[in-house]
Structure formats: C-alpha cells, structure tokens
C-alpha positions in Angstrom: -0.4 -11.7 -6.8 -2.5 -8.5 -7.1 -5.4 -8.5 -9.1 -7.8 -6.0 -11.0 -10.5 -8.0 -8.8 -10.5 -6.6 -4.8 -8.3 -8.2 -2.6 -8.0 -8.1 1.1 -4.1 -7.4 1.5 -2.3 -7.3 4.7 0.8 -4.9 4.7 4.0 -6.1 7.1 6.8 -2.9 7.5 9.9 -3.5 9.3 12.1 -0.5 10.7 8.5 1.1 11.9 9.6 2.9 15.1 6.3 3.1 17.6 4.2 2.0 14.8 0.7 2.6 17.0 1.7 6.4 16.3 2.1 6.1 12.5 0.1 5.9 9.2 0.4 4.2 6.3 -0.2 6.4 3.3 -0.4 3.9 -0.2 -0.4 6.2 -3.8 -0.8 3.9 -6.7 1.0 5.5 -9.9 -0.1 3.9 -13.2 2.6 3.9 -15.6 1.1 4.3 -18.9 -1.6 6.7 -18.3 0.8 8.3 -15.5 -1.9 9.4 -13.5 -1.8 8.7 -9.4 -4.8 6.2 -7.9 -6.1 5.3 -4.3 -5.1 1.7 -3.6 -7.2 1.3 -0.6 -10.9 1.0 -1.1 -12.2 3.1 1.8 -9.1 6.4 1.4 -5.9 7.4 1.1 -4.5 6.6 4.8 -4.8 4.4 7.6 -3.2 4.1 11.0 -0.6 1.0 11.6 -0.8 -1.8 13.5 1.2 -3.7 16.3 4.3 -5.9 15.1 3.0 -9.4 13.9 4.9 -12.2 12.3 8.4 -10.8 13.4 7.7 -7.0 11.4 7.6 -3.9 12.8 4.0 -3.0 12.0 1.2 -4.6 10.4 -2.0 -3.6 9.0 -5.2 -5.3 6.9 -6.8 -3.5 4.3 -9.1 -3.6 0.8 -7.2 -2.5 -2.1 -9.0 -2.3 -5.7 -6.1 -2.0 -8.4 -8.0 0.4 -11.2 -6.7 -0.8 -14.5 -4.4 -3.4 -16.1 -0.2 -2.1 -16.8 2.9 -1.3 -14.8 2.1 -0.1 -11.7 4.5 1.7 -8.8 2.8 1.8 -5.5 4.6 4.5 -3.0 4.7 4.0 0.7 4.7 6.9 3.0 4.8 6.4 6.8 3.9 9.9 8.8 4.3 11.7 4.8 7.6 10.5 4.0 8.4 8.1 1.9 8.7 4.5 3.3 9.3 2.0 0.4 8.1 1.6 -3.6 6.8 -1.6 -4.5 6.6 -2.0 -8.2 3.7 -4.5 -9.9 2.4 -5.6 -13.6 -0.6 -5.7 -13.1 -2.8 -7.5 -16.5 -5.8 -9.6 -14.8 
C-alpha cells in the first residue's frame, strides 16, 4: 500500500508499444488541497523499461507521497495520458 514514508515502487504498463522509446510521466493530484505534486523523488519523468512479468514495460522508481488524503496519480506515456490510479493515502 502506498505510504507517506518513501517507498521503492516498481510500475508494470501493458499496451506500451516499443516501450525503450517512451517515458513515464507520474503527476500526483492531492484532492483536498487540489494542488499537483512530483511522485518520484528524483523528477517528473523517466524513461521505460523492457517488458517483465508478462507487461509491456516496466520501470523502478522512489516515490515520496507529500501529505495524508485522497490522492489521483495521472500517468502520461510520451505526454498523453496513460492511466489514473486513484489512492487514500492516511499513514
């Protein structure tokens, strides 16, 4: 389960065409405060990974989650808009 502590988190995508020529873009919205967060600890961005454990593309990262509350975390692969995965978040 996502934490307010850091976690190492490793995103698997499925339907990732030539994945070793896209990026993974993660925007943390905060729903009561509505403001827009980093998830990964070291930017906004990082290139994917080959397939691994049957998905498309796979990538490890470091994800710090800033506050406690309802949180929607947008997925953009090369800018558009991949997936939302929605979390509360309270410890």
């Amino acid at each position: 389960m996502p934490s307010l502590n850091g976690q190492k988190w490793m995103w698997h995508l499925w339907g990732v065409e030539v994945p070793q020529n896209k990026e993974l873009t993660v925007v943390g919205f905060h729903k009561e405060t509505e403001a827009v967060h980093q998830i990964f600890k070291d930017g906004w961005t990082k290139g994917l990974g080959s397939p691994n454990n049957g998905a498309d593309a796979h990538i490890p990262s470091n994800v710090k989650i800033q506050e406690p509350g309802d949180w929607a975390m947008l997925l953009y692969t090369d800018e558009k808009l991949f997936d939302i995965l929605v979390f509360e978040i309270n410890e």
